[in-house]
N, C-alpha and C positions, 0 to 999 in steps of 0.2 A: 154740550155736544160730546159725544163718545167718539173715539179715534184708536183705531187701531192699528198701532205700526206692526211691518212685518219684517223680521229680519232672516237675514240669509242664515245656514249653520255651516255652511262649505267654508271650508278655508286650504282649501288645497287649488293653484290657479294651473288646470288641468294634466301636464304629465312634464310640466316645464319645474319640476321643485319648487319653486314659489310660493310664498301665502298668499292670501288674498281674505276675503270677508266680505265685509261693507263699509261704506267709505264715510269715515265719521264725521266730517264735515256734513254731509248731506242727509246722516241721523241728527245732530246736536241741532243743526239751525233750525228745522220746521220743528222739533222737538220743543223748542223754549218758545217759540212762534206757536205753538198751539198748547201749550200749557200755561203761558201769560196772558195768552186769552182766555183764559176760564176750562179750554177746553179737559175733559177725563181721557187720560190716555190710559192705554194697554198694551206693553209691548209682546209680542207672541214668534215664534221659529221654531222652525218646524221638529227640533230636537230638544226644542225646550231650553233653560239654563242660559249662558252666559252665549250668546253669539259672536263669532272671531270679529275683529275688528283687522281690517287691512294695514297692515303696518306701513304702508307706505302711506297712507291718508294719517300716517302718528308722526309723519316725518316734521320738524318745525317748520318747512316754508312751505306746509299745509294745514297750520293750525290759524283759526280764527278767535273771533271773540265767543262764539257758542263753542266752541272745541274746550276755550281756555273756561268756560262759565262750564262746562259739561266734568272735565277734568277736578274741579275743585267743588262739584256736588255729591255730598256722599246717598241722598237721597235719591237721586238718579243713576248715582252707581248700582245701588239695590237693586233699583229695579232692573237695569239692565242685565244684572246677576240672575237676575229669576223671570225670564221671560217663561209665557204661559209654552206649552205643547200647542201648537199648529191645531191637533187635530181637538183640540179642547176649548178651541174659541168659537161662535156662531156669528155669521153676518148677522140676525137679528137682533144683534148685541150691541150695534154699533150703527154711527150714521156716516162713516164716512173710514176711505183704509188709504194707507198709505205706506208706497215701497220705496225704503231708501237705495242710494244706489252701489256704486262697486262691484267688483268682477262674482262675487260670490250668487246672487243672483239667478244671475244666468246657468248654475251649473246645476243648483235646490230646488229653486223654487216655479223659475218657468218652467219645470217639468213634474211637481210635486202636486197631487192630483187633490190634496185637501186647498191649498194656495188658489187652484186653478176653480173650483168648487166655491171659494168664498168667493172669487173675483166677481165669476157669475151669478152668486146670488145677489151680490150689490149690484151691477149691471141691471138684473130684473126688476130689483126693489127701486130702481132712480139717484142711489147713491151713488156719491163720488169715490173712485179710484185712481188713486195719485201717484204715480213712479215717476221718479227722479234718475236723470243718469243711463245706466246702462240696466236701470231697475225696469223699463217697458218691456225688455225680454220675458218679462211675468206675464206678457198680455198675447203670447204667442200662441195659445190651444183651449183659451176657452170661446167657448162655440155658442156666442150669444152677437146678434147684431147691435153694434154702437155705433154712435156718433162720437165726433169728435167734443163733443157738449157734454159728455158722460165720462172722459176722461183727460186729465190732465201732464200732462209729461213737461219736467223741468230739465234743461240739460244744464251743467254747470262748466265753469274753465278751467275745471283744475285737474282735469287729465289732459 
């Protein structure tokens, strides 16, 4: 199975000075969760390169056992370092996409018209689209009818 995560590139949490990203809890655990399965990952954002990570999801009494297993891979550092360009990935490349969550998100990607383009293409083709979090903001402007059988959303307790 091919998977394709997508991450946020915003790391500004709108005009409040703040950082923000993606909240690496809910990158690390499906991440080891589909790569212990066999599965091929690709991670992709939409500016390409290293995607901010929310510092407040780096805090210790938000770190897990994939955060602590993510932290001491340097294999997975890599890659996280060199996510693909957004617009250089194709839904046909893949069987299934996955939005992790954190405030960044909502600010890239539910409004980023390549994001909104693969969502739909997977929609058409029967694949799954999985956002976690505050990552279903992604599912706000593409103009395909779903069921709820076509898409998945996780919400987790750590905000």
């Amino acid at each position: 199975m091919k998977i394709l995560i997508v991450l946020t590139s915003h790391d500004k949490l709108g005009d409040t000075g703040d950082k923000t990203g993606f909240w690496l809890e809910e990158f690390a655990a499906p991440y080891y969760i589909f790569k212990d399965a066999g599965a091929d990952i690709t991670l992709a954002s939409p500016l390409g390169g290293r995607p901010p990570i929310d510092p407040k999801s780096d805090m210790p009494n938000f770190q897990t056992e994939s955060t602590h297993r993510f932290k001491s891979d340097p294999v997975a550092q890599a890659v996280l370092e060199s996510t693909l360009k957004l617009t250089d990935v194709s839904a046909d490349d893949f069987d299934a996409i996955f939005y992790p969550g954190g405030h960044g998100p909502l600010w890239d990607l539910a409004e980023d018209a390549t994001s909104i383009a693969l969502i739909e293409a997977m929609l058409t083709a029967k694949k799954p689209v999985v956002a976690v979090c505050h990552a279903p903001g992604v599912l706000r402007h593409p103009k395909i009818a779903f069921s709820g059988l076509d898409i998945l959303v996780y919400r987790t307790g750590f905000y």
